[in-house]
Structure formats: structure tokens, C-alpha cells
C-alpha positions as CSV (number, residue, x, y, z in Angstrom):
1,X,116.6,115.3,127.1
2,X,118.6,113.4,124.5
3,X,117.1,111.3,122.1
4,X,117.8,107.4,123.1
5,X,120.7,105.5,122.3
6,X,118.8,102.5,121.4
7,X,116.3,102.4,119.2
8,X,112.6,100.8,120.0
9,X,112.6,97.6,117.3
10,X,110.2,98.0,114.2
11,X,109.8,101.3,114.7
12,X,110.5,104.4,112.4
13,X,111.6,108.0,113.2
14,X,110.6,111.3,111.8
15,X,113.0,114.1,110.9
16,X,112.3,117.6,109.7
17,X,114.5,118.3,107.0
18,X,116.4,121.8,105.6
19,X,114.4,123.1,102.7
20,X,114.5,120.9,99.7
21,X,117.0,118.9,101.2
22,X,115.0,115.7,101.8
23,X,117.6,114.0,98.8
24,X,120.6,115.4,100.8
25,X,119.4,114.0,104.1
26,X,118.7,110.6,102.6
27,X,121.9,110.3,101.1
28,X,123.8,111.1,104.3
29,X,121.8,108.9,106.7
30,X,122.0,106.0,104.2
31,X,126.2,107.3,104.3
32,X,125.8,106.4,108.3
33,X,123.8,103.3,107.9
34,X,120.5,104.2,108.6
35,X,117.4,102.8,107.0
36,X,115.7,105.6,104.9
37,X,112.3,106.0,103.9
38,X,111.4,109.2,101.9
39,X,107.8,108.9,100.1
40,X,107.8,110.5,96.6
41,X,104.4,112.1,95.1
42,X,104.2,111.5,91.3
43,X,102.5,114.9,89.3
44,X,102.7,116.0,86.1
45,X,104.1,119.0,84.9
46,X,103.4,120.9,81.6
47,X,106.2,121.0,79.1
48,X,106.7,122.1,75.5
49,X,106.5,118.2,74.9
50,X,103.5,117.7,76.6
51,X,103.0,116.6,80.2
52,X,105.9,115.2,82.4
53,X,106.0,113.2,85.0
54,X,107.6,114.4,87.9
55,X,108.3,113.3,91.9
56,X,108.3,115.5,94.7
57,X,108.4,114.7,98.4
58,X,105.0,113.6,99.5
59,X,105.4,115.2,103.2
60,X,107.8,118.0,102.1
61,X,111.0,119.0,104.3
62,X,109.9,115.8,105.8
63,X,111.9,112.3,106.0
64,X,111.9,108.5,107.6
65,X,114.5,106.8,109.2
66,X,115.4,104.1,111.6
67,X,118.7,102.7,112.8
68,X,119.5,99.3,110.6
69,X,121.3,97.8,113.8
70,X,119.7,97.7,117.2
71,X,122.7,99.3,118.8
72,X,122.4,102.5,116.8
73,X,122.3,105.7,118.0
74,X,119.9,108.4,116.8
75,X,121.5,111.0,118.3
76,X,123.7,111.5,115.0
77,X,120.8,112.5,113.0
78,X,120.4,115.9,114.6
79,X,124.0,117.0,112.9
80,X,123.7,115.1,109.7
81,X,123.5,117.5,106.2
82,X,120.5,118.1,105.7
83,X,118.9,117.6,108.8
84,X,117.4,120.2,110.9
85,X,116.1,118.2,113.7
86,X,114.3,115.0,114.3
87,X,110.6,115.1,114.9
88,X,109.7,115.3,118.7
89,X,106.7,115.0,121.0
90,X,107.8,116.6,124.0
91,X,111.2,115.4,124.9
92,X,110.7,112.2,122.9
93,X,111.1,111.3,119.2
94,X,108.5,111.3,117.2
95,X,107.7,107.2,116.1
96,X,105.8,105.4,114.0
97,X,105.2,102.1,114.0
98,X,105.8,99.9,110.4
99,X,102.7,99.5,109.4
100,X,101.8,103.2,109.2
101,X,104.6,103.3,106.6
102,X,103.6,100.3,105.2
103,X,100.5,101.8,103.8
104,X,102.3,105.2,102.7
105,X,104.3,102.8,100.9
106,X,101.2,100.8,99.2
107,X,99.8,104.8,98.3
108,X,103.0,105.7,97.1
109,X,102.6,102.9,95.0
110,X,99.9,102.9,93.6
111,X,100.0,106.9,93.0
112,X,103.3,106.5,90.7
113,X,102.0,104.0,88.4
114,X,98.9,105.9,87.9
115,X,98.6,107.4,84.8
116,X,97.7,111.1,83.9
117,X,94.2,110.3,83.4
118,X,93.9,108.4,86.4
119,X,95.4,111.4,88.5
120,X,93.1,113.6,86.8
121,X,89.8,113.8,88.7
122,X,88.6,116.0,85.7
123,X,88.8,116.2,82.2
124,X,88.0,118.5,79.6
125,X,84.9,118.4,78.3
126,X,83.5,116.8,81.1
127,X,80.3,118.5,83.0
128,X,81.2,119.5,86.6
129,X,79.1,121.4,89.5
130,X,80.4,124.0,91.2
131,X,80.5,123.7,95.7
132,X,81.4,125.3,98.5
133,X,81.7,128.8,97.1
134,X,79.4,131.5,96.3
135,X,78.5,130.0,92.6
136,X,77.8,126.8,94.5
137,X,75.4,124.6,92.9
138,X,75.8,126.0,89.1
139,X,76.6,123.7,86.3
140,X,79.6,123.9,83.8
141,X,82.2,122.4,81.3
142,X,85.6,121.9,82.2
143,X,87.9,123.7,79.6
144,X,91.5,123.2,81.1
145,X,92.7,121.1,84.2
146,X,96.2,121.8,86.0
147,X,97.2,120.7,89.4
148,X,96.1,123.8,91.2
149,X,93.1,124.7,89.3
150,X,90.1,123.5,87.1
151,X,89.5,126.3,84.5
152,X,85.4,125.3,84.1
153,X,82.6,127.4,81.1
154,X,80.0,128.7,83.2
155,X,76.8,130.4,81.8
156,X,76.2,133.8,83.9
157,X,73.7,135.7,83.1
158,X,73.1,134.8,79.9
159,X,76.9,134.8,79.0
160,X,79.3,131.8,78.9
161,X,82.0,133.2,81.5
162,X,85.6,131.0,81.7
163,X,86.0,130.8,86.0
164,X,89.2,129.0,87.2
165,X,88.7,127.1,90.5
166,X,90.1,125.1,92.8
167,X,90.0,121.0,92.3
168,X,87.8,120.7,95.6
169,X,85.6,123.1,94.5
170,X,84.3,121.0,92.1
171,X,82.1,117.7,91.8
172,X,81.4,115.5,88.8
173,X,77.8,116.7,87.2
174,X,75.5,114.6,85.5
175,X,76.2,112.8,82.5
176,X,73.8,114.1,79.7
177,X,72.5,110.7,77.5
């Protein structure tokens, strides 16, 4: 089945982009007059200079759209750069209703003015327990945090060991006073 030549009103559709084209598809289905939404996920990266901000797609190879007139066709989409193929439950499109990206928008938000800190769940020097691994349970000091790992001083066996682990791995400890 074809995707429907009128759109349902308030309503937002989901395509499933080419890889790293979510830029390229906006820009072409903002050409054809289509309301874009594509949510962007600040993170830091480590430079020479220190930490960098940096956005990347939130819902990668994903984006939003909707037609901005009533009497816009979707059916467009599915050839426009960039595009794959719109998002589909069966034979009909995928769609979401305004308020769900309403509050994507509000987290978007409030993500992107956070600052590195705040992004942070860990910092160094801070005490941290290890869970849901084999060392779950054992207490140690967070040397180094980047966005894939936590590298955390454990003492093993009598020896302070440096393990790198996972973000989720990890829970705040107690504060010594």
C-alpha cells in the first residue's frame, strides 16, 4: 500500500535515513516544504584544547517530518536524498502524535545547555561502587571518565588495580566525612 496522500493533522512521521545522512535529509525535505524535526544529542569530545562540545543525532539514521500544508503528500519522501524509507507499521506510516515530540524537544533542551559536569555522572576523584558484574559490590576511585567508560582504582588483593568500566556499571559510593 502507498502511504496517504493526506496527512492526519498534528501528527508527525518517522523516516529511516541513509547512513549519516540525517543533515542531507533535512535539508531536502525542508527544500520540498516539509516540517523537519531532527533531535540533536550534545557530548563532549576530547581535544588537544580540552573538551568540545559536539551534536550528533539523538535517534541516529533516524528523522521527523510532517507535511506543513494539509494537502501534502508524503509519498515524496520515500525518493528524497537522503531518505531510505519512511518508518512503517505494517502497511501504514509510522506516527506520532506532537506531544511525544514535544517532550524530545524539552530533553533536547535541557541536554544541550547542560554543561560538562552536569553530563558527567562521575567525576574524578569521586568514590564509586562497582554493579552488575563479577566485582559487583567493591568500592573504588574514579581516575578518568569518557563517554564509553569510567576508568575506576580498585584495591585487589592487596594491590590498587586501574579497571575501566562501563558508565552503568557504576553507582555513586558513600561520601567519606
Amino acid at each position: 500500500m502507498l502511504e496517504p496522500v493526506f496527512s492526519i493533522p498534528d501528527s508527525w512521521y518517522l523516516a529511516y535515513t541513509k547512513p549519516r545522512q540525517e543533515q542531507v535529509a533535512s535539508l531536502n525535505l525542508e527544500f520540498q516544504k516539509f516540517e523537519v524535526y531532527l533531535p540533536l544529542y550534545k557530548k563532549f569530545q576530547k581535544t588537544e584544547q580540552g573538551p568540545v562540545a559536539m551534536f550528533e543525532p539523538m535517534f541516529p539514521r533516524y528523522i521527523f517530518f510532517r507535511p506543513s500544508q494539509p494537502e501534502q503528500s508524503i509519498s515524496v519522501v520515500r525518493s528524497t536524498k537522503g531518505i531510505n524509507n519512511i518508518v512503517r507499521f505494517g502497511f501504514e506510516p509510522a506516527v506520532l502524535a506532537s506531544e511525544l515530540l514535544d517532550r524530545i524537544r524539552q530533553l533536547e533542551q535541557q541536554r544541550n545547555q547542560s554543561s560538562l559536569q552536569e553530563i558527567n555522572n562521575f567525576q574524578k576523584g569521586q568514590r564509586v561502587v562497582l554493579k552488575n558484574n563479577p566485582l559487583g559490590g567493591i568500592e573504588g576511585i574514579v581516575q578518568n571518565v569518557s563517554s564509553k567508560r569510567v576508568a575506576v582504582l580498585l584495591e585487589i588483593l592487596g594491590r590498587p588495580t586501574l579497571v575501566k568500566v562501563a558508565h552503568h556499571h557504576l553507582e555513586a559510593g558513600l561520601q567519606q566525612g
